[in-house]
C-alpha positions as CSV (number, residue, x, y, z in Angstrom):
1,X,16.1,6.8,-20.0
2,X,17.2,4.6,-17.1
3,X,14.7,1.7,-16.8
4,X,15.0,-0.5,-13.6
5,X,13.5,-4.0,-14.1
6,X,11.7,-5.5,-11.3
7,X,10.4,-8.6,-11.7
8,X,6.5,-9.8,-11.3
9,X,7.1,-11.7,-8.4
10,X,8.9,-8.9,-6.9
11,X,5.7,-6.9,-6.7
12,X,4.3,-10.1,-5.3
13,X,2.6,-11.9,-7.8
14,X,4.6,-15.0,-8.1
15,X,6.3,-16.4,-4.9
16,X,10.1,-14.9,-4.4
17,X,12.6,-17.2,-4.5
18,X,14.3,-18.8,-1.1
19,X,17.3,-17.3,-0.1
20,X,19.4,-16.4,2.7
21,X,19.8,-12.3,2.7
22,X,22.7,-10.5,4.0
23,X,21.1,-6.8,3.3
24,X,24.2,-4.7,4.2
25,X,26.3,-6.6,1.9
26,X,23.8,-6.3,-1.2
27,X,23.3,-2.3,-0.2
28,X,27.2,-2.6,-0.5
29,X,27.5,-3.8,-3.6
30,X,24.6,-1.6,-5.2
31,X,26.4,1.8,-3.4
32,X,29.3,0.0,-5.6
33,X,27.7,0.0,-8.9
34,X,26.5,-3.8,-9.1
35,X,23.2,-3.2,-10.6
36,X,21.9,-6.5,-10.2
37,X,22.4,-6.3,-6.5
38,X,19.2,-4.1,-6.2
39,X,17.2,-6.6,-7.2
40,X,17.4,-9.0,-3.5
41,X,16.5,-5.4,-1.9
42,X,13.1,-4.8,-4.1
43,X,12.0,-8.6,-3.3
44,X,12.4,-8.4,0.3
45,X,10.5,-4.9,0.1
46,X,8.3,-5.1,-2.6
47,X,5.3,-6.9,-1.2
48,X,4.9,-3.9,1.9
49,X,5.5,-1.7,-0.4
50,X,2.6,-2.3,-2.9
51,X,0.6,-2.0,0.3
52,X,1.4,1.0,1.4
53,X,0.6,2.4,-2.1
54,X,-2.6,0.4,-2.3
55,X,-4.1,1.8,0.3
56,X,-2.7,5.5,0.1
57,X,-3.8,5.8,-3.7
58,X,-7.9,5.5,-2.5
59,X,-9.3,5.6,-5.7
60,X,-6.3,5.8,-7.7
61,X,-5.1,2.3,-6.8
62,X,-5.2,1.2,-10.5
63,X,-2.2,3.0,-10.7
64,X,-0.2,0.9,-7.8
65,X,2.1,-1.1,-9.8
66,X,3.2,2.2,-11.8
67,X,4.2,4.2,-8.9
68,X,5.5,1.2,-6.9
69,X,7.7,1.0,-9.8
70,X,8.5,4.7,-9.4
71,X,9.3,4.2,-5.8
72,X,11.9,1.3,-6.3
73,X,13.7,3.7,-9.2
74,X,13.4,6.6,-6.6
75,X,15.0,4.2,-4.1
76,X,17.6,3.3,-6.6
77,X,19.0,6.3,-7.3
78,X,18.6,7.4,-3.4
79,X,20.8,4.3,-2.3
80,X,24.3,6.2,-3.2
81,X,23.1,8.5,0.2
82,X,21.4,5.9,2.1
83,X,24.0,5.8,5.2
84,X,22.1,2.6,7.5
85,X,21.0,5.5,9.9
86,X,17.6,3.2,10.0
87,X,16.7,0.5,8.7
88,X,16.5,0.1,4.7
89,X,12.9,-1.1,5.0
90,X,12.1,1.8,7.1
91,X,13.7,3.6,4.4
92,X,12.4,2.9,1.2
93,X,9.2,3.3,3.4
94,X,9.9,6.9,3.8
95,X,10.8,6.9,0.4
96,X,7.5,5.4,-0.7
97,X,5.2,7.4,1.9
98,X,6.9,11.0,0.4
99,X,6.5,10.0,-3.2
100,X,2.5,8.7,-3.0
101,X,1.7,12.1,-1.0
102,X,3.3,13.8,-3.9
103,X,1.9,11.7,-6.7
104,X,-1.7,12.6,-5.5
105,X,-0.9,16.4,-4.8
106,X,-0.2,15.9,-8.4
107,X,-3.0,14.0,-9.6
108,X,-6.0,15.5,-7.8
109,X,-9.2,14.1,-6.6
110,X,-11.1,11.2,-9.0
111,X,-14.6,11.1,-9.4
112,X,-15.8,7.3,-8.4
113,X,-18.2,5.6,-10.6
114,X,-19.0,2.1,-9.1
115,X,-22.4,0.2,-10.4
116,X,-24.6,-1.2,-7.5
117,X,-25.4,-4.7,-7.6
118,X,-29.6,-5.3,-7.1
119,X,-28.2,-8.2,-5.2
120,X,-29.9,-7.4,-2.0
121,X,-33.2,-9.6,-0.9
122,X,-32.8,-12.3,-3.7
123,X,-33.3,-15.3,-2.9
124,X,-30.0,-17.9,-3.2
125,X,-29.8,-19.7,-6.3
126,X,-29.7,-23.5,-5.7
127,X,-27.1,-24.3,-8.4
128,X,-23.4,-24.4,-7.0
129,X,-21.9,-22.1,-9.9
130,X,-24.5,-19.7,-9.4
131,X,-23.9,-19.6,-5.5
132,X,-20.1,-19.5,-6.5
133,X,-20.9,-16.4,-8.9
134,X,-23.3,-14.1,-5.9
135,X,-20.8,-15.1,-3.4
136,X,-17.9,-13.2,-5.5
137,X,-20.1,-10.4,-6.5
138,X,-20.9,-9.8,-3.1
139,X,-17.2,-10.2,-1.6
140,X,-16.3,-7.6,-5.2
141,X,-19.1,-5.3,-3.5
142,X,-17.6,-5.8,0.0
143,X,-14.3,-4.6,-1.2
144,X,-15.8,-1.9,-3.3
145,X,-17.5,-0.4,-0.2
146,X,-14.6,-0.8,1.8
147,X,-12.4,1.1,-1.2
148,X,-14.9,3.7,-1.1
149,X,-14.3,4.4,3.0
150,X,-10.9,4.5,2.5
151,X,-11.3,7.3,-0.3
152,X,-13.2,9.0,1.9
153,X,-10.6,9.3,4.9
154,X,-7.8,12.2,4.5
155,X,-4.6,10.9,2.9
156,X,-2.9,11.0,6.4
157,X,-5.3,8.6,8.3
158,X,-4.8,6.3,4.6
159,X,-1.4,5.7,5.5
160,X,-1.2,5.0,9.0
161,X,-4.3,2.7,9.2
162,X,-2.7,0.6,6.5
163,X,1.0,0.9,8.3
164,X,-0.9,-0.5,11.7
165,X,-3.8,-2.9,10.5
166,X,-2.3,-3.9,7.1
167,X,1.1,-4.6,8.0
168,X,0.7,-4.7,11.6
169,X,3.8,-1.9,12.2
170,X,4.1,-1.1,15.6
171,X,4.0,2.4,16.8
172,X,7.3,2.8,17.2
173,X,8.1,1.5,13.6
174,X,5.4,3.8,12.1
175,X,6.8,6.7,14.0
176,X,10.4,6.4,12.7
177,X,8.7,5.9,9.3
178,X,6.5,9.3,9.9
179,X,9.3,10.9,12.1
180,X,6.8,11.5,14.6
181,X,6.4,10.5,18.4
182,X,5.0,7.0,19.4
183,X,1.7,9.0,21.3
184,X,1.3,11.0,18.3
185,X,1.0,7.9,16.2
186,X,-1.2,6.4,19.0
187,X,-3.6,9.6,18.6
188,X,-3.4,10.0,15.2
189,X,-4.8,6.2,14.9
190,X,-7.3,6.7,16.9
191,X,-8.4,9.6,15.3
192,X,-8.4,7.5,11.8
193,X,-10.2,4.9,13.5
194,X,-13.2,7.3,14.1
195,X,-13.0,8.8,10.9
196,X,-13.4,5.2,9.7
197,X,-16.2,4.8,11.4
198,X,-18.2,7.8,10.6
199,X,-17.0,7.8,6.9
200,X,-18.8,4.0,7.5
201,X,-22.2,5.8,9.3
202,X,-22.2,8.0,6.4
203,X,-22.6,5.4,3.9
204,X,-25.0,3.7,5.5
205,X,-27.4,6.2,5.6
206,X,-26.7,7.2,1.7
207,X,-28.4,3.9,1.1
């Protein structure tokens, strides 16, 4: 089976290296059969990419490197039909927004299992390591909370609050992405935006 290799700091763990990109040419070359010439495309893309997924997958994110992985092969494979109608990004974006939707139709819901810190009402430790140590179980709990929200909102409102407050897409951008209107994506973020803050009311008073 076809394997494509994409390198760690293409998924942005190590810092890409500096180079001038002429994307139409390395599409080119790819359409052409230069393998190699993917691999410019994946680094200028990866890092939004694993985003997206990250916040789409709720409480699947464990499995984001996997299925960004699947995304760029998808894309690969895609690129013989890819015609420059939009942009590439907005492309492999498509690509990647499809694919996660049909990765957790396939998956189905995950039971969370999260252990609560008795953090609350303590008082602080005077030691600088043990400061260091409740400060990053606190910001782990933080993010735990906030993972759990996003689990909670529909897969939909996932995706666009991460396209507009992740990546900071404007609404146009996110509409060609979703193939829907500029209002629509205006309503439809305000909508997640409320869901947000319910989903947010609702934990608070499971407490």
């Amino acid at each position: 089976m076809f394997s494509l290799a994409i390198p760690a700091w293409g998924l942005g763990l190590l810092e890409a290296p500096h180079e001038e990109l002429d994307e139409s040419s390395w599409i080119k070359r790819c359409q052409n059969g230069d393998r190699d010439a993917f691999e410019p495309l994946v680094r200028q893309n990866a890092g939004k990419i694993q985003r997206l997924v990250w916040g789409m997958l709720g409480e699947r994110r464990e499995d984001t490197d996997d299925v960004v992985q699947e995304i760029f092969i998808k894309a690969y494979f895609a690129l013989p039909r890819f015609r420059g109608d939009a942009k590439f990004s907005t492309w492999v974006y498509r690509i990647a927004v499809n694919h996660c939707r049909d990765y957790l139709k396939r998956s189905g819901p995950m039971p969370l299992e999260l252990s609560e810190e008795q953090i609350a009402g303590e008082p602080p430790p005077e030691d600088k390591e043990q400061q260091d140590a409740l400060r990053e179980v606190r910001e782990r709990r933080a993010s735990e909370e906030l993972q759990i929200l996003f689990s909670r909102l529909p897969e939909k409102h996932r995706r666009i609050l991460v396209m507009r407050e992740l990546e900071g897409m404007s609404y146009d951008e996110i509409g060609e992405v979703l193939q829907i209107r500029p209002g629509t994506v205006r309503s439809r973020l305000n909508r997640a935006r409320a869901n947000m803050l319910r989903a947010a009311e609702s934990a608070k008073g499971e407490k």
